[in-house]
C-alpha positions in Angstrom: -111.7 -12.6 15.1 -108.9 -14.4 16.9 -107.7 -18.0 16.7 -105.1 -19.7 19.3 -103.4 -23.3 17.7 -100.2 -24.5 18.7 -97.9 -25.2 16.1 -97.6 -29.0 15.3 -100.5 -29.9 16.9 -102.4 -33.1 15.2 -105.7 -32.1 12.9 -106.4 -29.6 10.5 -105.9 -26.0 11.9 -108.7 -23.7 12.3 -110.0 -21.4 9.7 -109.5 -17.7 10.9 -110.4 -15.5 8.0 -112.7 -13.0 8.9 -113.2 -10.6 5.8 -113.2 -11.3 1.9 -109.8 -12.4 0.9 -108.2 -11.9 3.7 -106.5 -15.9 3.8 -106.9 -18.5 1.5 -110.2 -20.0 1.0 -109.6 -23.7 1.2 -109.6 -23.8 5.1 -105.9 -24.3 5.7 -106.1 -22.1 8.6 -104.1 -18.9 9.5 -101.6 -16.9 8.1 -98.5 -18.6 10.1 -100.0 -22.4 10.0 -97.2 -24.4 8.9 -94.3 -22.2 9.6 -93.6 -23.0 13.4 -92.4 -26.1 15.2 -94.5 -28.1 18.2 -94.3 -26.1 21.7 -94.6 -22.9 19.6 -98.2 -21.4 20.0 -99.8 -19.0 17.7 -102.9 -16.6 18.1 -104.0 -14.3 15.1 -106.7 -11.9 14.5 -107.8 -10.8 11.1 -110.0 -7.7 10.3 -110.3 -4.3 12.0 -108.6 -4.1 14.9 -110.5 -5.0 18.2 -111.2 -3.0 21.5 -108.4 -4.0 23.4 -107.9 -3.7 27.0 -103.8 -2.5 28.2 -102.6 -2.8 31.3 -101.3 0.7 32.7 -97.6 0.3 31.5 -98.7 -0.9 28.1 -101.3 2.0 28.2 -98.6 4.4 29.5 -96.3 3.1 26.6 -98.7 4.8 24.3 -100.4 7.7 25.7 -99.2 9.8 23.1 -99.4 7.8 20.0 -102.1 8.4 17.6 -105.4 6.2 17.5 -104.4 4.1 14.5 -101.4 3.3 17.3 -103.2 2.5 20.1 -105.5 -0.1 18.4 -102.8 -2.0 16.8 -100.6 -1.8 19.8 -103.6 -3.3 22.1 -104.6 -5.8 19.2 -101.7 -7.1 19.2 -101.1 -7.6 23.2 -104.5 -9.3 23.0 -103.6 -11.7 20.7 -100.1 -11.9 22.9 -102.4 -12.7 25.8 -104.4 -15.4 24.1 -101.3 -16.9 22.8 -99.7 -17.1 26.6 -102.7 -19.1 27.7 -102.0 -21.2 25.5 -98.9 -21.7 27.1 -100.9 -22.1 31.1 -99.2 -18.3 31.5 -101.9 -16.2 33.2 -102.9 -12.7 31.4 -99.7 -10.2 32.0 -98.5 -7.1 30.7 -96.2 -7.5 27.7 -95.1 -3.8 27.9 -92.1 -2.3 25.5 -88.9 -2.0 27.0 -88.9 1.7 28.2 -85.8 1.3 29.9 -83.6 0.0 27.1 -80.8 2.2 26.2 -81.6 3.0 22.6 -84.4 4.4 21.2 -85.3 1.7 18.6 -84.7 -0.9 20.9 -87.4 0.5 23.8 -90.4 -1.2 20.7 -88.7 -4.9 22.0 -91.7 -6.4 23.7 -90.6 -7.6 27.4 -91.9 -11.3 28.2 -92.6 -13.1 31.4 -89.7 -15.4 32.4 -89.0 -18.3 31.3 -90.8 -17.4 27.4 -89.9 -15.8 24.4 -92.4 -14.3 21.8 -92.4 -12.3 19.3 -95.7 -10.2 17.9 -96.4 -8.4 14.1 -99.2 -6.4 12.9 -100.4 -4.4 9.5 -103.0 -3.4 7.6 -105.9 -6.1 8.3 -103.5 -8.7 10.6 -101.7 -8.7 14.0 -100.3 -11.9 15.5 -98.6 -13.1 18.5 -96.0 -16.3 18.5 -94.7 -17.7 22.3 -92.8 -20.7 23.5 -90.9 -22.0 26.7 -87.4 -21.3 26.6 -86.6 -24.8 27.0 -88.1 -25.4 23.2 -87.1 -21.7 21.7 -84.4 -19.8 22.7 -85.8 -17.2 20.3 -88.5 -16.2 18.2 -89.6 -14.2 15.2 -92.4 -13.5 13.0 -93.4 -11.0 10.6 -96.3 -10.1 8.0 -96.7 -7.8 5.6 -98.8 -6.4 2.5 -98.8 -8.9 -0.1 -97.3 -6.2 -2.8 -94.0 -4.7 -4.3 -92.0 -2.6 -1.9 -92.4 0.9 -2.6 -89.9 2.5 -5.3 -86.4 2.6 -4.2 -86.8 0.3 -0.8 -85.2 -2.3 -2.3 -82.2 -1.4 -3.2 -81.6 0.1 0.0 -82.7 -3.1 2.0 -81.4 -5.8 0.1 -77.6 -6.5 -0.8 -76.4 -7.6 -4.5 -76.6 -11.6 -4.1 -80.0 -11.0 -3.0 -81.3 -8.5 -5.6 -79.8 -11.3 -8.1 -82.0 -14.3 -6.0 -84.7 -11.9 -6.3 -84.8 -11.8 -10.5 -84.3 -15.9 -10.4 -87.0 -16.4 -8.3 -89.5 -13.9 -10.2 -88.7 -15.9 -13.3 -89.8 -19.2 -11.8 -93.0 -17.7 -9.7 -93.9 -14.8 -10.9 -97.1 -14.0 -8.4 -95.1 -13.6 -5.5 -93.8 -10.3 -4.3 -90.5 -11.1 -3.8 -89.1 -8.3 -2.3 -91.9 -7.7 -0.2 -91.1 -11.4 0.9 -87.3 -10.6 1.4 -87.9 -7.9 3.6 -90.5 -9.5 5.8 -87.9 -12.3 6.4 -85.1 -10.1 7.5 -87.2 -8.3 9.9 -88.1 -12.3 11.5 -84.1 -12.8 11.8 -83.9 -9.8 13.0 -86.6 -10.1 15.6 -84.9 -13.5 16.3 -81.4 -12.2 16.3 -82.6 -9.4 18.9 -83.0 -11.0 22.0 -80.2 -13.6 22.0 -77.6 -10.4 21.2 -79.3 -7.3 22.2 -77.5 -5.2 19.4 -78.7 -4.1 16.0 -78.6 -6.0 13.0 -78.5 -4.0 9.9 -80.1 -5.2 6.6 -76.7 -4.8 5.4 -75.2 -7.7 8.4 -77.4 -10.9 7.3 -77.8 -12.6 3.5 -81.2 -14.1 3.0 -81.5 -16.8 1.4 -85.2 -17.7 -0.1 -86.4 -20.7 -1.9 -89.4 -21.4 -3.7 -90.7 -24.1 -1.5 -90.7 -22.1 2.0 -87.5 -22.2 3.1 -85.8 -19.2 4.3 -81.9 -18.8 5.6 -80.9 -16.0 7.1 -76.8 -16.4 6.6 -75.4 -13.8 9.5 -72.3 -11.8 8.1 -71.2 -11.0 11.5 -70.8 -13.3 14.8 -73.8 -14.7 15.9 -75.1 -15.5 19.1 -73.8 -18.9 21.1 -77.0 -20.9 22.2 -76.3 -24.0 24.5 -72.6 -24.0 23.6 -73.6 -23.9 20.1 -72.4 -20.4 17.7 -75.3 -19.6 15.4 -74.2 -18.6 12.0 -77.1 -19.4 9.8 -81.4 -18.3 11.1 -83.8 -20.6 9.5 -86.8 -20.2 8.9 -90.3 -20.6 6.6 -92.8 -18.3 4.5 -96.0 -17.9 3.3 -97.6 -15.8 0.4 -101.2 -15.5 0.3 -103.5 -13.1 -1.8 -103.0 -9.9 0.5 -100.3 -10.9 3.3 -96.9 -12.4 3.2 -95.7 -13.7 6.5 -92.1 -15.5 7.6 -90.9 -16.9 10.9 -87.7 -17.6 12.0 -86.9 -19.9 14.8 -83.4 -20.6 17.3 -84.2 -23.8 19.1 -83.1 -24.2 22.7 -81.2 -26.8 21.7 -79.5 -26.2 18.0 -78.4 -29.8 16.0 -75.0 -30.5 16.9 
């Protein structure tokens, strides 16, 4: 199942959930309601993963990937499809960059002009996030298992103010997976970060900063990118726990407060 709602748009948003427990069960809508601003649109699916249909360079992207691959690879360019109509874009390709120098930047999804995006998917969840680049001059999102990292991640992900945030905020809420949380919010700055600089950013570069109300910082340890005149030194950002997915975004407006 797949819903489209843009971000800041007036009335309750749609209910998505499509399997037992997959989003909360009071109607509040999708995993990433609430954690964009207006002009950003939004189109989840929820469940197994779909038939999807590639264009050849998508397909050709993965021809050699395993099944699993495929599926969540088309799922989520069919939820990046849906989310561009949402924007008046008609359906395009929204191949990896093959070209791209390294190898771990030839996964960065390659937009039509004049939009950025950004796109996540695991177990039971893919979802797709685009705006005009005259409201975003960057993007990112990511979801995860709602569950402790596996043994020893942590400590090799997170740096020693975080690992101290992360006891604090287990002692005031003690249901959310923390770490898990952490992690998914690094990999939104750096999905953010990513297109603005075109470089890596490595877990070791950018401090995040989490509180218990939503609000994530993503404090950059090196020099950021300059948007509209404007040096970013600080990502912001929102989260979400629910009972079996956590899911940040991370936002760089076109036009950053003064």
């Amino acid at each position: 199942m797949t819903c489209l709602v843009e971000a800041g748009s007036p009335g309750p948003a749609p209910s998505c959930a499509s399997y037992a427990g997959a989003m909360a069960a009071d109607g509040s809508g999708g995993l990433l309601a609430g954690l964009l601003p207006p002009g950003a649109v939004v189109a989840e699916s929820f469940g197994d993963e779909p038939d999807g249909q590639l264009f050849p360079e998508e397909a050709a992207a993965v021809a050699g990937a395993a099944e699993k691959r495929r599926r969540e690879f088309a799922a989520v360019r069919a939820c990046a499809r849906t989310a561009l109509a949402g924007l008046g874009v008609p359906p395009v390709a929204v191949p990896p960059d093959a070209g791209a120098a390294s190898a771990w930047a030839r996964r960065a999804p390659l937009w039509p002009a004049g939009v950025t995006g950004s796109m996540t998917h695991c177990d039971g969840y893919r979802a797709a996030v685009v705006a005009r680049r005259e409201v975003l001059a960057s993007v990112g999102v990511d979801a995860e298992p709602h569950g402790p990292l596996p043994d020893g991640v942590r400590d090799r992900v997170t740096l020693r103010e975080e690992r101290a945030m992360l006891e604090a905020l287990a002692a005031e809420r003690g249901e959310v997976a923390w770490d898990r949380l952490l992690f998914s919010a690094k990999e939104s700055v750096f999905k953010a970060w990513f297109p603005l600089m075109e470089r890596w950013l490595g877990f070791e570069e950018c401090r995040v900063e989490l509180d218990v109300d939503g609000g994530v910082r993503g404090v950059l340890l090196v020099p950021g990118p300059e948007v509209a005149g404007v040096r970013i030194e600080v990502l912001h950002g929102r989260w979400t726990a629910r009972p079996t997915h956590v899911a940040t975004a991370v936002t760089v407006p076109a036009v950053p407060p003064a």
